[in-house]
C-alpha positions as CSV (number, residue, x, y, z in Angstrom):
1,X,-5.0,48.6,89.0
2,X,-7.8,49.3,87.2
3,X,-6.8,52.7,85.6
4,X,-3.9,51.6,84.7
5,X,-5.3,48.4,82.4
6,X,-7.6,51.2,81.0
7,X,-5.1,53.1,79.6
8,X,-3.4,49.6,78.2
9,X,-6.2,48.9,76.5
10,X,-6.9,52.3,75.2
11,X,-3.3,52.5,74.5
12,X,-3.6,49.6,71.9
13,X,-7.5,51.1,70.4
14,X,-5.4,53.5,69.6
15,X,-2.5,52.0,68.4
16,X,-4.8,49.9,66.3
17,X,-6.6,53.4,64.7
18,X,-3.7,54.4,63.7
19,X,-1.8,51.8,61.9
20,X,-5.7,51.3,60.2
21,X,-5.4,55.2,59.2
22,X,-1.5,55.0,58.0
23,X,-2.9,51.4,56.5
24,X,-5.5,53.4,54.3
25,X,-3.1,56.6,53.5
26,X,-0.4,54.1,51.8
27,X,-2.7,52.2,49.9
28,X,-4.1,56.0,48.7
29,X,-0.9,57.0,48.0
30,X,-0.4,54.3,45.8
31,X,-3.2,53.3,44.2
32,X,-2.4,55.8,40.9
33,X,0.8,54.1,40.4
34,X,-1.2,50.7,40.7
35,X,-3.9,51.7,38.0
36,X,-1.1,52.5,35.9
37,X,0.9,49.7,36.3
38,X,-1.9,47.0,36.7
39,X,-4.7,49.0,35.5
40,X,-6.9,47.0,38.6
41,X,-7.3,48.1,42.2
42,X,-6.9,46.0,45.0
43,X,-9.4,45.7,47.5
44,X,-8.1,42.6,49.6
45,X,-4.5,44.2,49.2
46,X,-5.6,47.0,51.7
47,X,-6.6,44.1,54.4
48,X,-4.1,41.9,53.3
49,X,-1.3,44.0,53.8
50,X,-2.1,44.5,57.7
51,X,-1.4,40.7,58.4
52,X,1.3,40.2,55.4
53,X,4.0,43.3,55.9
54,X,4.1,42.0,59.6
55,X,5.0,38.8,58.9
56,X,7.1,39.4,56.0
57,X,8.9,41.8,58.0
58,X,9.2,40.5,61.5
59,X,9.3,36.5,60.6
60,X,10.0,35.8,57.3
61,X,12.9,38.1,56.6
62,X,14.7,37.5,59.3
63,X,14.4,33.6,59.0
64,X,16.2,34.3,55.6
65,X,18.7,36.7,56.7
66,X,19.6,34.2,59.5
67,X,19.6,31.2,56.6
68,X,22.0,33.4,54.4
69,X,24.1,35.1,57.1
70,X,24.7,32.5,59.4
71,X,26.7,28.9,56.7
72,X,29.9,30.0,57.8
73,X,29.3,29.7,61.6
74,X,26.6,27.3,61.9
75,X,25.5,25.8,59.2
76,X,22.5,23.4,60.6
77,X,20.7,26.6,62.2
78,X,21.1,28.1,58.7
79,X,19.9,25.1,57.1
80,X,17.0,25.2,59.0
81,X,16.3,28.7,59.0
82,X,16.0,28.7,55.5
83,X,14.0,25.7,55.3
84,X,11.4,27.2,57.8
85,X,11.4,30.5,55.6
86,X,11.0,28.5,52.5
87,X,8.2,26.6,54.0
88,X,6.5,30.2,55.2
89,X,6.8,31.6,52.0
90,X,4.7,28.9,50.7
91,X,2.2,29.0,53.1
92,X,1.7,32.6,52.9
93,X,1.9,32.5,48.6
94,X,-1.2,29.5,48.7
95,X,-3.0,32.0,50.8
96,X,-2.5,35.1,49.0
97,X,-3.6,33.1,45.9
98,X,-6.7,32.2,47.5
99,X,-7.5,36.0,48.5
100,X,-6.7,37.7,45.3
101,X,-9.2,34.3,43.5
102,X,-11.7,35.9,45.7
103,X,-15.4,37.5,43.9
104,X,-14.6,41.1,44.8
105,X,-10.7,40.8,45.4
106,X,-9.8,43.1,42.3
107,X,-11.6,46.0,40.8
108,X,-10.5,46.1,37.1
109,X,-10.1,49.8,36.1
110,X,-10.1,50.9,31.9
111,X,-7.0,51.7,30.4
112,X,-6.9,55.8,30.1
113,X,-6.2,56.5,26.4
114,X,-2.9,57.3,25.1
115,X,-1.9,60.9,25.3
């Protein structure tokens, strides 16, 4: 009934505010070792990575472990398991180029002196 689509959609609000907050809390985390590496912070990267680590890790990654795991028993599905991944990948890279070419993308941060 009713109450019971309520607590579905509330279910997913608050499924949503959470992977948000534990969204914000990784990039925290790792934004020093990003300074030091890149000296830059990303603020796409933060959006970004909602959509990307989804489908890296729930499409792409398995069409590649399927492509690599699967020549000796059927080596058609693995062809084109790989091919699909391949063609992703690409996809996904011309994007991500086009994001991080974006005004605003990246905020450069100075170099801290050497110690």
């Amino acid at each position: 009934g009713a109450a019971q689509e309520h607590w579905h959609v509330v279910g997913w609000y608050e499924r949503g505010v959470q992977l948000l907050r534990e969204q914000g809390w990784i990039g925290f985390a790792l934004l020093p070792l990003t300074l030091l590496l890149f000296d830059l912070v990303s603020i796409a990267g933060w959006i970004v990575n909602l959509v990307a680590i989804p489908l890296f890790s729930f499409v792409l990654v398995p069409l590649a472990l399927v492509g690599v795991l699967l020549p000796p028993l059927a080596e058609p599905v693995a062809t084109t398991s790989l091919s699909a991944a391949t063609a992703l990948h690409g996809v996904i890279w011309q994007c991500l180029r086009r994001i991080a070419d974006l005004p605003g993308a990246t905020l450069a941060v100075a170099a801290p002196g050497s110690w």
